[in-house]
BAPASE-900595 format. One line per field, with one value per residue (C-alpha): x, y, z; residue in one letter. Coordinates in Angstrom, 3 decimals, decimal comma. Example, Ala and Ser with C-alpha at 12.3 -4.5 7.8 and 13.67 -1.06 7.14 Angstrom:
# residues 2
x = c(12,300; 13,670)
y = c(-4,500; -1,060)
z = c(7,800; 7,140)
residu = c(a; s)
***
This chain:
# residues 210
x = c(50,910; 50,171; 48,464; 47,486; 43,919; 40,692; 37,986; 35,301; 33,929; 30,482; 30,219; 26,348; 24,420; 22,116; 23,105; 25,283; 26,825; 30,015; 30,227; 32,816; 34,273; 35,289; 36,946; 38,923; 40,418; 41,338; 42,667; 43,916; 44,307; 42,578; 38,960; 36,754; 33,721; 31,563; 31,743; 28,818; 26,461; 26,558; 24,774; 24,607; 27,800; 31,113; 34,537; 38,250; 41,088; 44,183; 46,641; 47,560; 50,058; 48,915; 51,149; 53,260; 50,364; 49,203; 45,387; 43,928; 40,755; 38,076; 36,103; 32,230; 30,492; 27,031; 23,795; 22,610; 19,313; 16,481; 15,776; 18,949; 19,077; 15,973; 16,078; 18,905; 19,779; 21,019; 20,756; 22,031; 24,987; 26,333; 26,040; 27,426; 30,132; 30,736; 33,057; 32,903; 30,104; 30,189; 26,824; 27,791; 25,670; 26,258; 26,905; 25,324; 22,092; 20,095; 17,731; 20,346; 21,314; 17,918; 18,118; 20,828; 18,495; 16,739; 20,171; 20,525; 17,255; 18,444; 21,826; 19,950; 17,111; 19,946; 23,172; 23,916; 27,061; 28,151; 29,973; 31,648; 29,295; 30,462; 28,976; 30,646; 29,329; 31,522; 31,813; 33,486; 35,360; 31,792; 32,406; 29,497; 26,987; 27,442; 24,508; 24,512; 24,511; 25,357; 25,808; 23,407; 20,743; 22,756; 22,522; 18,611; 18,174; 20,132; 18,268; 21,162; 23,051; 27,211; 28,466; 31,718; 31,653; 33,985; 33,822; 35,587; 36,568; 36,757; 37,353; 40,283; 41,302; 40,743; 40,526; 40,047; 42,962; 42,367; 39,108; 40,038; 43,083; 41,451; 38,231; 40,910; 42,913; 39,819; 38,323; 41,657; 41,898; 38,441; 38,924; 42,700; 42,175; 40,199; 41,722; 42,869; 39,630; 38,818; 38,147; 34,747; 34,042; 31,517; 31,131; 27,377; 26,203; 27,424; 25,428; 27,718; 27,960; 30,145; 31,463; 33,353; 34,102; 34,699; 36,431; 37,941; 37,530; 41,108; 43,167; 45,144; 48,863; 48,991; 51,835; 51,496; 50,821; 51,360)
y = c(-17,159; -13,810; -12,452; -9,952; -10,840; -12,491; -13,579; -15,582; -17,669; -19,974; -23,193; -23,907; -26,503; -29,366; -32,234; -34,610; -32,700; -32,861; -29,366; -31,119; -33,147; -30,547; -28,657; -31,921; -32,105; -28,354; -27,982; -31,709; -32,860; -36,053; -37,880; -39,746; -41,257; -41,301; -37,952; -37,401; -35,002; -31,703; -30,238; -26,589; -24,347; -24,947; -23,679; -24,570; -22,013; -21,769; -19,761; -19,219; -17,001; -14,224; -11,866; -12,059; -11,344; -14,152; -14,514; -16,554; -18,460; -18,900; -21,712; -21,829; -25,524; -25,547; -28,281; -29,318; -30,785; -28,139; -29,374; -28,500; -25,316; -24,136; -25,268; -22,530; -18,911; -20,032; -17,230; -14,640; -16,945; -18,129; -14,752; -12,080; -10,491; -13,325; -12,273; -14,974; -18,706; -21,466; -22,511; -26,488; -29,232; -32,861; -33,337; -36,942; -35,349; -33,008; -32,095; -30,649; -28,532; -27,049; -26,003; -23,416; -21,116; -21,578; -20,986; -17,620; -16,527; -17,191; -14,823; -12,275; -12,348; -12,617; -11,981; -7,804; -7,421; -8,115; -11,600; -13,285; -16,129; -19,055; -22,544; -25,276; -29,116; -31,669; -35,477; -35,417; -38,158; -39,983; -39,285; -42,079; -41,087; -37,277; -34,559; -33,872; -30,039; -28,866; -25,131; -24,889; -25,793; -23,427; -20,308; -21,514; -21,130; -17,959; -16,868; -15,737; -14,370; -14,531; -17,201; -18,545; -22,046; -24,707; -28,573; -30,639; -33,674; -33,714; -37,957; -37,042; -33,694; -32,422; -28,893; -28,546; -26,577; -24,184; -23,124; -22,028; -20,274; -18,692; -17,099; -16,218; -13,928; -12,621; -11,076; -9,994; -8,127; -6,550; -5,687; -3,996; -2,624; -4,838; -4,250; -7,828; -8,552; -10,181; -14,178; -15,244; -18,085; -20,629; -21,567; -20,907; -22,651; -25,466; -28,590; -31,457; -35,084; -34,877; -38,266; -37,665; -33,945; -33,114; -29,548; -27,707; -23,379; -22,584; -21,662; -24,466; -24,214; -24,624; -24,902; -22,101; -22,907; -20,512)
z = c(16,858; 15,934; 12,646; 10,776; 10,058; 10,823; 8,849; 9,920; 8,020; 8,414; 6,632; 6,083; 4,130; 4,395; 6,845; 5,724; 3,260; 4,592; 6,267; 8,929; 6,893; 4,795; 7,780; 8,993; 6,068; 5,872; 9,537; 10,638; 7,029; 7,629; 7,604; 8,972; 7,298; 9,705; 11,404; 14,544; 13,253; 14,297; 16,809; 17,440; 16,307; 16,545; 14,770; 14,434; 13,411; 10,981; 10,213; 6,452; 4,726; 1,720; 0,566; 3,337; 5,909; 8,721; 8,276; 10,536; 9,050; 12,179; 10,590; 12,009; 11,657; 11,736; 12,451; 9,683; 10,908; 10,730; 14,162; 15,893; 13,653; 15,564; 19,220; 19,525; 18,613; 15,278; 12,895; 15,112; 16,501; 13,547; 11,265; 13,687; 11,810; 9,183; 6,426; 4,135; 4,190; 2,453; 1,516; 0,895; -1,144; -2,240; -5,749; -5,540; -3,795; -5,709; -2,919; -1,140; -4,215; -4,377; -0,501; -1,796; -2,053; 1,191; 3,084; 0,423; 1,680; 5,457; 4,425; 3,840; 6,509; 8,980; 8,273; 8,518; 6,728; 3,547; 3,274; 0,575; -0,725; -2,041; -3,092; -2,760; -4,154; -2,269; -2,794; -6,338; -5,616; -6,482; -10,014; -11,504; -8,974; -9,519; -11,008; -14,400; -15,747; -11,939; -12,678; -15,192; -12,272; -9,699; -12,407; -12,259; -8,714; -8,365; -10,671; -13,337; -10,827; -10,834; -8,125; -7,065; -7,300; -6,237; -6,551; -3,366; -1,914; 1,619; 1,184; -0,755; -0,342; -3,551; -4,115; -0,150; 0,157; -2,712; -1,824; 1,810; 0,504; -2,692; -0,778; 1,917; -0,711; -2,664; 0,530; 1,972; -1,115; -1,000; 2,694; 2,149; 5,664; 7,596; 11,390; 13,571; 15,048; 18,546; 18,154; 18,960; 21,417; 20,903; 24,614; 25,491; 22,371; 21,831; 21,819; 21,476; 22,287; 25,145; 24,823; 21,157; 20,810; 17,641; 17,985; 20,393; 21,011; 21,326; 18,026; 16,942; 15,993; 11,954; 9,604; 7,580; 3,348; 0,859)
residu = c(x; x; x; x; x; x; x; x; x; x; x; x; x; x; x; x; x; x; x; x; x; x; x; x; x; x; x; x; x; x; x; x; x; x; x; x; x; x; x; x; x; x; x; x; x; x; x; x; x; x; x; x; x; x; x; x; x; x; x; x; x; x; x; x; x; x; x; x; x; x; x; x; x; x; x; x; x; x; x; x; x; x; x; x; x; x; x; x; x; x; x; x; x; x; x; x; x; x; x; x; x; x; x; x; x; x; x; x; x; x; x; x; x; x; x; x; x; x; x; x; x; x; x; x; x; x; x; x; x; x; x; x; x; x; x; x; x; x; x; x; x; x; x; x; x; x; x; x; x; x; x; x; x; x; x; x; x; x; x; x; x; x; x; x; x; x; x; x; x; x; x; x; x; x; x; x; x; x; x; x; x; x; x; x; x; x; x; x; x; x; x; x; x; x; x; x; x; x; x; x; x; x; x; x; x; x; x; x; x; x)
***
């Protein structure tokens, strides 16, 4: 299928966070609970519809083991030409909250344009075992800063679909002109078990949503 644009965007985040969880629910609509971990970079596509325009969503999954993250060329892999990343955090795990602003200091060592940034807590279905005052403690470590902020379910699917198609409209409309871009390959790094692979490099067919 043809579209009208690309964005890529880089989902990033401590391990087991949920990172590809979150984008098996988006893409197949389904899930797994226990997902093999990541290892290296990775990415599945879909197609969405937003005022009438086909933008194509190339969706980046990343290690999250600080080990895998630096036995390859992560930084400059994964952040060439990203338009939008998901920094992503457990709401049952406060230590991954805190690394938020370890991955906002990687951004901005690394990453040379300017990308919609958006944090995203996932797990809420765990509703008893969730962190209390969760924003409070994000405005804390961004310093006072504005964010975007979503809360997801990748178990459940809630609010999975709103946050790919609500950071897909809010940088379509700060990038009015942004030209159809070539799609990126992942093929010389990925580091995957080769006995379950996860994703595949070619653009999947999608139904479009609205």
């Amino acid at each position: 299928m043809s579209f009208d644009y690309l964005f890529k965007v880089i989902i990033i985040g401590s391990a087991n966070v949920g990172k590809t969880s979150l984008i098996i629910r988006y893409v197949d609509d389904n899930f797994t609970p226990r997902n093999q971990t990541t290892i290296g970079i990775d990415f599945k596509t879909k197609d969405i519809e937003i005022d009438r325009k086909i933008v194509r969503l190339q969706i980046w999954d990343t290690a999250g083991q600080e080990i895998y993250r630096n036995s390859i060329s992560f930084s400059s892999s994964v952040y060439k030409n990203a338009d939008i990343i998901l920094i992503v955090f457990d709401l049952t795990k406060e230590e991954s909250l805190y690394k938020i602003g370890d991955f906002l200091n990687e951004i901005e060592n690394n990453c040379r344009t300017n990308p919609l940034i958006v944090i995203v807590g996932n797990k809420s279905d765990l509703i008893e075992e969730q962190l209390e005052n969760v924003e409070e403690k994000i405005k804390k470590i961004l310093n006072g800063d504005k964010f975007i902020f979503f809360k997801t379910s990748a178990k459940d699917g809630t609010n999975v679909n709103e946050l790919f198609y609500e950071i897909a409209k809010k940088f379509k409309e700060n990038q009015p002109n942004n030209p159809k871009k070539e799609e990126e390959n992942s093929d010389n790094i990925i580091l995957q078990n080769a006995e379950n692979p996860k994703f595949t490099n070619k653009p999947q067919s999608q139904k479009k949503c609205c």
